[in-house]
N, C-alpha and C positions, 0 to 999 in steps of 0.2 A: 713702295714705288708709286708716285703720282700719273695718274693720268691726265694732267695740266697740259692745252696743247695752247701755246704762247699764242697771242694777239697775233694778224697778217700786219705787217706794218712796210710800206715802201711807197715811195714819193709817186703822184700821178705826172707819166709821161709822155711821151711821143710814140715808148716802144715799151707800154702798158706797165703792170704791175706783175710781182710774185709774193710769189709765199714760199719763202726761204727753208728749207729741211733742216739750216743750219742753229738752230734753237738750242737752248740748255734742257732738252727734255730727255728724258730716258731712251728716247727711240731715235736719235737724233744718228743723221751719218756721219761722222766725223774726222775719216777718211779725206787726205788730200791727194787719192792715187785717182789718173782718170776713169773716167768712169766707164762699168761695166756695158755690156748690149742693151740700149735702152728702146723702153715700149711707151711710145709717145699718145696716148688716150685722151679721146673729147670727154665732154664731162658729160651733159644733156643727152639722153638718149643713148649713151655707151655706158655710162657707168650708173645715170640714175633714169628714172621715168622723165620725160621731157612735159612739155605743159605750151601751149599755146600761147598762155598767158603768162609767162615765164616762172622761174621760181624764184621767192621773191622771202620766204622763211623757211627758217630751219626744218619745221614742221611741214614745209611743203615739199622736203627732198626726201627722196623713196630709192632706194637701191634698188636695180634691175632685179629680179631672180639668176644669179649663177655669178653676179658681178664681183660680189665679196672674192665668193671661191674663184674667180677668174687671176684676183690682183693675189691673192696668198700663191696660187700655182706660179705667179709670175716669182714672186719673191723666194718662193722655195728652188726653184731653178737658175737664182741667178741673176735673174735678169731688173733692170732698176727702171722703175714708173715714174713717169713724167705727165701730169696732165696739162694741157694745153686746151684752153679755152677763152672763148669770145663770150665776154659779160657785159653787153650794152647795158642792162641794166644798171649799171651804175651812172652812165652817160645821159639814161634818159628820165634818171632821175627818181626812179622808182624803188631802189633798193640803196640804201648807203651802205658807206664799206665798209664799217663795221655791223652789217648785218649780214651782209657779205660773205665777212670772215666768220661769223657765227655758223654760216652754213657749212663754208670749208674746213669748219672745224670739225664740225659734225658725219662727214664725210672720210677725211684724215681717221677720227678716234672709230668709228665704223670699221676701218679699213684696218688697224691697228690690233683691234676687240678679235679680229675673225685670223691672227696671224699676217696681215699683208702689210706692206710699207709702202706709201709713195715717197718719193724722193724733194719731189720739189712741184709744184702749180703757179705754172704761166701763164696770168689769162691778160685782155683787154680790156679795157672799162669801154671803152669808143663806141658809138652808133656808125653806121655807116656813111655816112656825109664826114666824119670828122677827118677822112682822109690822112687814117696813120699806116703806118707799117708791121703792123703786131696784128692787126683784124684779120684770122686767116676769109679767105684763100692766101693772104699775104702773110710768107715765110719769118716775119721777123720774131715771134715769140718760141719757135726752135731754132732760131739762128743763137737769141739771148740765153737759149738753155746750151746750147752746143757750147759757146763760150763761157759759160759759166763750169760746166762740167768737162771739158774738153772731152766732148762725145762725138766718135765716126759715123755720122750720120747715116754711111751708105751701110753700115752695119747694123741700122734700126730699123724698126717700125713704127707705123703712124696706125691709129685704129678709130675709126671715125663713123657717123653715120649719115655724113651730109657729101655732099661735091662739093664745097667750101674744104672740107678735113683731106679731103684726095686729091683735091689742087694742091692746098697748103703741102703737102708733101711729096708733088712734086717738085714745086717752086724750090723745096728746101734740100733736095736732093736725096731723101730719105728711103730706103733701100727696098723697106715693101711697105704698101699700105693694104690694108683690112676695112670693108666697108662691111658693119654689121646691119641686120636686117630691123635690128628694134630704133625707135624715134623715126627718125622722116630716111628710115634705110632704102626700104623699098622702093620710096618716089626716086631716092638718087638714084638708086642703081639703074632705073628706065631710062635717068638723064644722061646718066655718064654712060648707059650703053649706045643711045643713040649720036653721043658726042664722040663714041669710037676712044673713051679712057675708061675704060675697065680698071678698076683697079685689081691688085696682084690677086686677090681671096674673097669670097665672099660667105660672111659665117652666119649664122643663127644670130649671135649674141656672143658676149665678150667671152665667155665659157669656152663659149662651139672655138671664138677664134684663138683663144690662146692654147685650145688644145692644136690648131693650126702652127701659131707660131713658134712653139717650143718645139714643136718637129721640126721647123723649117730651120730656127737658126741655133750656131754652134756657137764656139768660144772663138772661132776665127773666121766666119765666111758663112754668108746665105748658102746652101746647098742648091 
């Protein structure tokens, strides 16, 4: 059995790019039934070490500690991973997108290696002037996963570590969000408390919060 994870391949849009689950690989979904309770996760500072200076190689991407075991507990319970992320760097020039995909590959077979599955990554290539619809706080790259996967949004979570990732879900309707405390956690949570949007949770780290969110939801309704 090959651990081959195919090229990212999708035309640059208006309403960003993905990276398709749907591959000839071994680990591929292949399922046309809608899709299960999905846990919508930022990339940068929820699933890996975030960088100032963006990450820009493969080599430069570091899995949080608990992040692996966070996406395997997701997968063992059911529930189907979605990342959703803003990758200016591809916009400002810094990183092309096949180096890009080298990293998201890198990430994917990580996730793969420890037992976890992501289903599918939505991100943006856009800066912020380019005024698209896919950059969150703007809804549009779970809107493209929702349509793609016919996913109840009010039956997901979003798990992020900025005010950008807790906008983004509520713009999009999405049932709880989780603001974890590693990457720029902290400073959000000052802003989004003084902004009176608390988000639903606030965890340690993707660990702390999926042991949060597999309490909270079931196969039919937040509790």
């Amino acid at each position: 059995m090959t651990d081959y994870i195919p090229p990212l391949i999708s035309p640059l849009t208006k309403t960003g790019f993905t990276f398709s689950s749907n591959f000839d690989y071994p680990y591929a979904m292949k399922s046309k039934k809608p899709s299960r309770q999905t846990v919508f996760l930022d990339r940068d500072g929820v699933i890996n070490q975030d960088s100032p200076d963006y990450i820009k190689r493969p080599d430069e991407f570091e899995f949080i500690p608990g992040s692996l075991e966070a996406i395997k507990r997701f997968t063992e319970n059911g529930l189907d991973v979605i990342v959703i992320t803003n990758q200016s760097v591809i916009n400002r020039k810094m990183v092309s997108k096949e180096e890009l995909d080298l990293i998201f590959s890198k990430m994917v077979k990580g996730v793969l290696a420890n037992g976890g599955h992501i289903k599918d990554i939505f991100y943006c290539p856009h800066a912020p002037e380019d005024d698209c619809d896919c950059r969150k706080p703007n809804p549009g790259l779970i809107f493209k996963a929702r349509k793609k996967y016919d996913i109840d949004l009010a039956e997901s979570v979003m798990v992020g570590d900025s005010v950008k990732d807790m906008a983004c879900a509520r713009h999009a309707g999405v049932g709880k969000s989780v603001l974890v405390k590693t990457g720029n956690g902290i400073g959000a949570l000052q802003t989004l408390l003084a902004q009176n949007t608390p988000p639903d949770h606030v965890a340690e780290d993707l660990n702390d919060a999926a042991t949060w969110i597999i309490n909270q939801l079931t196969f039919s309704s937040f509790k």
